[in-house]
VMD Tcl script that draws the C-alpha trace (Angstrom):
set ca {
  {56.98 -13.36 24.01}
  {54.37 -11.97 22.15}
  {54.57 -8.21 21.35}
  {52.05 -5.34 21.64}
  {50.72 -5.23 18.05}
  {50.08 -9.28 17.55}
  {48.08 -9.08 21.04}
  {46.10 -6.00 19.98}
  {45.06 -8.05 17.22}
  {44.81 -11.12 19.28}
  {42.21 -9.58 21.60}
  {40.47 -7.37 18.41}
  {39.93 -10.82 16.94}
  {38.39 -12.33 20.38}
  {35.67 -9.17 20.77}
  {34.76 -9.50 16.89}
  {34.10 -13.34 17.61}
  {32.04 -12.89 20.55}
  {29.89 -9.77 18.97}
  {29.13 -12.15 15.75}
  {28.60 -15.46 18.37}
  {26.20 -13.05 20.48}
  {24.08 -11.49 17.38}
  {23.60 -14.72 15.83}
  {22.37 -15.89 19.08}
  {20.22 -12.81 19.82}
  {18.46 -13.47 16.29}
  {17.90 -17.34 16.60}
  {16.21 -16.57 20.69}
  {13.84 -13.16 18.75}
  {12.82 -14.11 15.70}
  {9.12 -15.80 15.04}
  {9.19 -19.35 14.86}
  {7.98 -20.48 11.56}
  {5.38 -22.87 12.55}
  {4.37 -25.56 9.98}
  {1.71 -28.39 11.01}
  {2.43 -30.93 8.31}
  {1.72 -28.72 5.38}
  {2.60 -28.71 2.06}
  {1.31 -26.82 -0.56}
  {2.72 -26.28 -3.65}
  {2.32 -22.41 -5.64}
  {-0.37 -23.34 -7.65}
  {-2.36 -24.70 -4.28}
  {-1.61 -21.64 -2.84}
  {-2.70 -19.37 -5.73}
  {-6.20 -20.69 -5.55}
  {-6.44 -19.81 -1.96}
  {-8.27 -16.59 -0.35}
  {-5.87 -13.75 0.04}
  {-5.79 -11.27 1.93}
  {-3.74 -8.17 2.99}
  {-3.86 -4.95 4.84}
  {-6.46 -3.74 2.39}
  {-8.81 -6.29 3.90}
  {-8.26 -5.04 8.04}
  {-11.93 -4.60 9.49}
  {-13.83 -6.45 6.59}
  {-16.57 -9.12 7.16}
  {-16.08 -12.59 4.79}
  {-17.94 -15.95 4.35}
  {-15.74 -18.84 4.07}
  {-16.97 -22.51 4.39}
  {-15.68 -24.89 7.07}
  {-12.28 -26.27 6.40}
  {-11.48 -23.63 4.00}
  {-7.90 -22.37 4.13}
  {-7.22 -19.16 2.99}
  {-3.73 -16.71 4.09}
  {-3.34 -13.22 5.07}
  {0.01 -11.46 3.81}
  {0.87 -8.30 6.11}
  {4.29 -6.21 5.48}
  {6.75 -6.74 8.85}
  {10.44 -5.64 9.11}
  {11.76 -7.74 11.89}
  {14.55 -6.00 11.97}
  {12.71 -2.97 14.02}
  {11.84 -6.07 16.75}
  {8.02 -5.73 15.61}
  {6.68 -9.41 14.40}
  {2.85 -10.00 13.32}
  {1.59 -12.51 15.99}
  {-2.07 -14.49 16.93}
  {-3.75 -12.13 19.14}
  {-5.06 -14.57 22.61}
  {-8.60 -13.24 21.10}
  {-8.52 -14.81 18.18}
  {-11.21 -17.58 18.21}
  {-10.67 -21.13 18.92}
  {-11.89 -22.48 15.30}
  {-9.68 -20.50 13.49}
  {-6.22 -22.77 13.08}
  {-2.80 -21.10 12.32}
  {-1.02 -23.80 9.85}
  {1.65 -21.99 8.66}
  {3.48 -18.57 9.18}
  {6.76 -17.57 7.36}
  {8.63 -13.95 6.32}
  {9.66 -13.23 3.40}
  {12.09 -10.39 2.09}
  {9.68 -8.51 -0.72}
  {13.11 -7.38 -2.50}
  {15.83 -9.54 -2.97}
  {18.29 -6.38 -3.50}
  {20.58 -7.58 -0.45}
  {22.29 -3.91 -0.70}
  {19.28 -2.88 1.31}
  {20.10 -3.59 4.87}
  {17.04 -3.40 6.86}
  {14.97 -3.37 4.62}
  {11.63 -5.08 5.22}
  {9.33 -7.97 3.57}
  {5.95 -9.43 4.06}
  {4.68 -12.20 7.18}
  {2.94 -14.97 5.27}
  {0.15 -16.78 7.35}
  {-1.59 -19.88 6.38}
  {-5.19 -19.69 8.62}
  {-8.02 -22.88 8.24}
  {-11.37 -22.39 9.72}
  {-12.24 -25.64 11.61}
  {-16.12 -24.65 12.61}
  {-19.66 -22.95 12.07}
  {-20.41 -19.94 13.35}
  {-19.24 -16.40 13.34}
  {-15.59 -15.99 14.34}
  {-12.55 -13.13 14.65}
  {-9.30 -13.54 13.61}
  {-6.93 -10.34 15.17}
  {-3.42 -10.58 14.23}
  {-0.97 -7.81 16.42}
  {2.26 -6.46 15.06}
  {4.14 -5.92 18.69}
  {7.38 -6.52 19.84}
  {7.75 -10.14 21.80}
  {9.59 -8.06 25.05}
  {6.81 -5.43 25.40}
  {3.17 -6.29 27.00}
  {0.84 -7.92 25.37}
  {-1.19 -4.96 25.00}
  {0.83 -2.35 23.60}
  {1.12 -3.16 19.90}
  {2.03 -0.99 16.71}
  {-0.82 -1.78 14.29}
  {-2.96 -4.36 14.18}
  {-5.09 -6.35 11.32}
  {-8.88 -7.77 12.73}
  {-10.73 -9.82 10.34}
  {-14.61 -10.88 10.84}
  {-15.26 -14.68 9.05}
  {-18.34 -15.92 8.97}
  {-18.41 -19.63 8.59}
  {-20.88 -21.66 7.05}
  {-21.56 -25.87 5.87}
}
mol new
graphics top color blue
foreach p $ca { graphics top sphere $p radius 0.5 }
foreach p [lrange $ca 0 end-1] q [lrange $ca 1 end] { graphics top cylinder $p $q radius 0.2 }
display resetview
């Protein structure tokens, strides 16, 4: 017969495994997929590459066709807010890539946020948008936190 102490534990032990079961589970169903199309570039690739950031929300820039370039916005998933393609975002604009990073590998600070990564090619001429929304996948689409809009102008 099992006494009182060994099935406090016993049932302790079952709620602990079910929590940790259930969070893992709620992260793999909420976080961003990290979409890659087949590519592979290695640092110095992506060094060369047009950058841009926050800095750059609501500019105008020429880029030729089939130029790739990235645009590196600061997320902290862990609020539920993820930077995601906008449904107006132009059709010759291409997402090939899109991956978080933590900025500071100092794992002492929980919660603590990092940069989305997103790898963009322009595909045709003509002028284009690219609007990127930081929102929460559970809310409507249009209710949003912040938002990053980029005019491109592409050219031969």
């Amino acid at each position: 017969m099992i006494n009182k102490k060994k099935f406090f534990l016993l049932i302790l032990s079952g709620f602990i495994t079910v929590f940790v079961l259930s969070s893992l589970l709620a992260y793999t169903l909420l976080k961003p997929p990290n979409r890659t199309k087949g590519l592979s570039m290695d640092q110095e690739s992506l060094d060369r590459i047009v950058t841009l950031t926050q800095e750059d929300n609501g500019e105008t820039i020429n880029l030729p066709i089939r130029e790739i370039f990235r645009v590196i916005l600061p997320e902290n998933p862990t609020t539920g807010y993820h930077w995601t393609l906008s449904e107006s975002t132009t059709s010759n604009i291409v997402l090939l890539q899109t991956d978080y990073c933590i900025e500071d590998q100092d794992v002492s600070k929980v919660g603590g946020g990092g940069v989305r990564k997103m790898i963009f090619q322009v595909t045709e001429e003509g002028p284009t948008k690219l609007e990127i929304l930081l929102q929460r996948p559970w809310e409507p689409k249009q209710e949003y936190a912040d938002s990053f809009t980029l005019n491109i102008i592409i050219a031969e």
